[in-house]
C-alpha positions in Angstrom: 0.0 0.0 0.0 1.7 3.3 -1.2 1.5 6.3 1.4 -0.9 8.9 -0.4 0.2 12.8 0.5 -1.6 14.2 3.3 -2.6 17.9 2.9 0.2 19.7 3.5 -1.7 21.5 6.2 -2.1 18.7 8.0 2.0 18.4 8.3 2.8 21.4 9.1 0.3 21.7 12.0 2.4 18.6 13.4 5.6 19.6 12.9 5.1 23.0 15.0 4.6 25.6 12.2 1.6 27.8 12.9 1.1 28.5 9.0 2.7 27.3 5.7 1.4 31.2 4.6 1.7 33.2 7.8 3.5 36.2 5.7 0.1 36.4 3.5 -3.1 37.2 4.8 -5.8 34.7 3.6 -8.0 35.1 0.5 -10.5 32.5 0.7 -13.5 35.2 1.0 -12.2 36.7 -2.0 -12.6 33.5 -4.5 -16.4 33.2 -6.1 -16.4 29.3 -6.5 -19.9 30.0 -8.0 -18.5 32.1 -11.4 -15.9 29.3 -11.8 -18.2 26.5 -11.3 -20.3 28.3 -13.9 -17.5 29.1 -15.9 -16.6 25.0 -16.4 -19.8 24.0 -17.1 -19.6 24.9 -20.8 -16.8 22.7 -21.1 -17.5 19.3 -23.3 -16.8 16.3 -21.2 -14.9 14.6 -24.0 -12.7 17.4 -23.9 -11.3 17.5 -20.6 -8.4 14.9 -20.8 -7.4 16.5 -24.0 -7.2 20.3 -22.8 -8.4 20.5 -19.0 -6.3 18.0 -17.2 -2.4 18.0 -17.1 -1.3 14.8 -19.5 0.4 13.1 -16.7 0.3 13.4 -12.5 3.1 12.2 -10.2 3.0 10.5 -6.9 5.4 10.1 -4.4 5.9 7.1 -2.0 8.6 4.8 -0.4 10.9 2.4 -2.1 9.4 -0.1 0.7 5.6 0.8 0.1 6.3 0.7 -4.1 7.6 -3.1 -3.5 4.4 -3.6 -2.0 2.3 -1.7 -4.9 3.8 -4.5 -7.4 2.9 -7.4 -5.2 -1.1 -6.3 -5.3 -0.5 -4.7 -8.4 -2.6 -1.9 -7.7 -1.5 1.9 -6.0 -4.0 1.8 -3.6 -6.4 4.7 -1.9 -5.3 5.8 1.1 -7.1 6.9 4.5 -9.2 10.3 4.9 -7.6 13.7 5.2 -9.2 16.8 6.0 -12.5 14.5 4.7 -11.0 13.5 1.3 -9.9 10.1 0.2 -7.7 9.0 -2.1 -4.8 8.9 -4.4 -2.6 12.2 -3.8 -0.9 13.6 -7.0 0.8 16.9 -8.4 1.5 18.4 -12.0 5.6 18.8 -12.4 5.6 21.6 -13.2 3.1 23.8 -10.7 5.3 21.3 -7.9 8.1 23.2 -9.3 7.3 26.1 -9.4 4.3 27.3 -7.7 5.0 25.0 -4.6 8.2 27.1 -4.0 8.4 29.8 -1.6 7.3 33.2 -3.2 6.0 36.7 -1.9 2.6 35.5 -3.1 2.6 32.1 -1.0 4.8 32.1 1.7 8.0 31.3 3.2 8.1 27.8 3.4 9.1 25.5 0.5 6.4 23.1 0.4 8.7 20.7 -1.7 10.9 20.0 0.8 8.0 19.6 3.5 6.5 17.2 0.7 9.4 15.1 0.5 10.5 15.1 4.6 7.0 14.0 4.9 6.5 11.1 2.8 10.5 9.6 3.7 9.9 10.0 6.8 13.6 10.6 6.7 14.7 7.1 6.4 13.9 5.8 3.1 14.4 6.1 -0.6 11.7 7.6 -2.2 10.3 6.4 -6.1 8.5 9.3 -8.0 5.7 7.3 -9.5 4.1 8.8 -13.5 0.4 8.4 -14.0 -0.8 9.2 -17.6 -4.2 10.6 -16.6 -6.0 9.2 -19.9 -5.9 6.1 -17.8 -8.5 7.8 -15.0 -11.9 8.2 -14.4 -11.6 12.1 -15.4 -14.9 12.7 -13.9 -13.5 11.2 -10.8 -10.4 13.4 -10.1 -10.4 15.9 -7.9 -8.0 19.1 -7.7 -7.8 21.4 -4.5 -5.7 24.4 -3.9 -2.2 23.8 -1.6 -2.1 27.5 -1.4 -5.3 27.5 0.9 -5.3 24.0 2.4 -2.9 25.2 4.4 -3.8 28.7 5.1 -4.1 28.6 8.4 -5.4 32.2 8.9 -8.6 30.8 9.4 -7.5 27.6 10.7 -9.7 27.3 14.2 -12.7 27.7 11.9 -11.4 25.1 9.7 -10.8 23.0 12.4 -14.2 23.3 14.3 -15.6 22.3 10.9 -13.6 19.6 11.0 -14.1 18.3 14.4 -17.7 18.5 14.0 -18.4 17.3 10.6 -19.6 13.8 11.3 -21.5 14.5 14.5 -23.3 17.7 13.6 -23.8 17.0 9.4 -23.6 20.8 9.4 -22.6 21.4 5.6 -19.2 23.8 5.8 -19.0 27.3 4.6 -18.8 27.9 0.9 -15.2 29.0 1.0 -14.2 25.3 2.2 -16.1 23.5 0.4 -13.4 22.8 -2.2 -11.0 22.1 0.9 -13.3 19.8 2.0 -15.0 18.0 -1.0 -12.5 18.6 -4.0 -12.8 20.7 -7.2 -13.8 19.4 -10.5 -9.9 18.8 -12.1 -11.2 20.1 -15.1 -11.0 23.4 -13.3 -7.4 23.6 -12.2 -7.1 26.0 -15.3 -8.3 28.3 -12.9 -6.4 27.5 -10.0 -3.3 27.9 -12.7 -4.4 31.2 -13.7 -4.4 32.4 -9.9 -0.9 30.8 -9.7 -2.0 28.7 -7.1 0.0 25.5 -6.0 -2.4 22.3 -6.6 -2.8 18.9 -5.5 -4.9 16.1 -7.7 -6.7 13.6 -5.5 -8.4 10.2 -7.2 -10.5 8.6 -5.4 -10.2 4.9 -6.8 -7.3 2.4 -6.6 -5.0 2.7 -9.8 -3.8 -0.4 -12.0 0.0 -0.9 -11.0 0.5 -1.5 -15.3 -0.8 1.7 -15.8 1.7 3.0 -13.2 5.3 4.2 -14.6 8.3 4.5 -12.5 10.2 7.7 -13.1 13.0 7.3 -10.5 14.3 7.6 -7.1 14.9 9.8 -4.6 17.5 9.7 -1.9 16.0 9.9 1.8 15.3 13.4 3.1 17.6 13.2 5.9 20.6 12.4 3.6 19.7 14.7 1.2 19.5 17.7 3.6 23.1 16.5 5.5 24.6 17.0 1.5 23.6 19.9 1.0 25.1 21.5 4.5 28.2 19.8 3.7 28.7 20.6 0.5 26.2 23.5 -0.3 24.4 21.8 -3.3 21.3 22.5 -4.0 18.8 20.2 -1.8 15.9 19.9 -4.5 18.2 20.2 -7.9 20.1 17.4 -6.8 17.1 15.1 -6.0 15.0 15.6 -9.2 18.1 16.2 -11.3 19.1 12.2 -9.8 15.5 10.9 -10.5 14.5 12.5 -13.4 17.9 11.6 -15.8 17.2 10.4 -19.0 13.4 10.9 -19.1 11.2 13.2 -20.6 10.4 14.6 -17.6 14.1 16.2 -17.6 12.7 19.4 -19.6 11.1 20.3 -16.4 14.3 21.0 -14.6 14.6 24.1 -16.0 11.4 25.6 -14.2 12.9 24.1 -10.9 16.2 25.7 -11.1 14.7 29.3 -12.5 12.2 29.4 -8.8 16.1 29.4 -7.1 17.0 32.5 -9.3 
């Protein structure tokens, strides 16, 4: 069973840090979910893995938990978090660049938070590819990193959260895409806004339709490197996994949110 990403506000809350974007006052009020459900709706369904959907999503797990993906043969759905289920993914490219820190989001690189996360310092990590033409598209969610982990307006969040299954008392508007998922075919919007995103499926994935891109040193090793020698924490890690594949275009974006 592979370990699906938890929201990244989830982590950070544990870890000690009050808010991934403490330096940026929170925006949820301002975002009319309404207009940009409205705004989807005239989109063709048969068009949405062709122009609405990123071509491919990446997953992260351990070496240990990919061994055990093979054996079932299936990447498998992991438990709740912050009342969503299932498969946790990223585009490459908004992970590069729009989960880096920035005036607009915050301080806190929430690649490297990613990655200490799911290692868990100790083990290699594998950088899983899966081609999202073989999805359910109607199935798969996006929601915005950016304001998952907003925490501005986290005891409100919280109380939501700590009463959701005992009152049934539906959340505020401004979570409900925190709390039930987006539509993917609107993280064209969520781009526009140059917001970080995650993808979330809710079904189990066929291991054959499941590529492996490459590996990842642990965290903890990774992070003693670069203080001995001074290179470059992330550039080293994705440069590493990402040799030789198509994927390897991307590196450019990662090493221009360093400049």
């Amino acid at each position: 069973m592979g370990i699906n990403i938890k929201s990244i506000s989830s982590f950070v809350n544990k870890i000690g840090v009050k808010s991934i974007l403490e330096t940026r006052p929170s925006t949820i009020s301002s975002i009319n979910f309404n207009k940009l459900e409205l705004a989807s709706k005239g989109c063709a369904e048969k068009t949405i893995g062709k122009h609405l959907v990123p071509k491919n999503l990446y997953h992260l797990t351990t070496k240990q938990n990919y061994k055990s993906m093979l054996e079932d043969g299936i990447l498998d759905v992991g438990g709740e978090q912050d009342f969503i289920q299932g498969i946790f993914m990223f585009d490459l490219v908004n992970f590069f660049k729009r989960w880096a820190p920035s005036k607009a989001n915050g301080a806190i690189d929430k690649r490297k938070i990613l990655l200490k996360y799911v290692s868990g310092y100790g083990d290699d990590l594998v950088l899983l590819k899966i081609p999202t033409k073989e999805l359910e598209k109607k199935n798969l969610l996006v929601r915005s990193v950016d304001r998952a982990s907003s925490l501005e307006r986290r005891k409100e969040f919280v109380e939501i959260e700590k009463n959701w299954k005992k009152t049934g008392v539906s959340p505020k508007n401004e979570f409900k895409h925190l709390i039930e998922g987006d539509a993917a075919k609107n993280s064209k919007f969520y781009k526009k806004r140059k917001e970080a995103i995650e993808f979330i499926y809710p079904d189990e994935i066929d291991m054959s339709k499941v590529e492996k891109i490459g590996t990842i040193r642990p965290y903890q090793d990774l992070l003693i490197n670069e203080m001995n020698t001074g290179e470059n924490f992330l550039l080293k890690a994705f440069k590493e996994a990402l040799k030789g594949k198509p994927e390897e275009k991307a590196m450019v974006v990662l090493e221009n949110s360093f400049k």
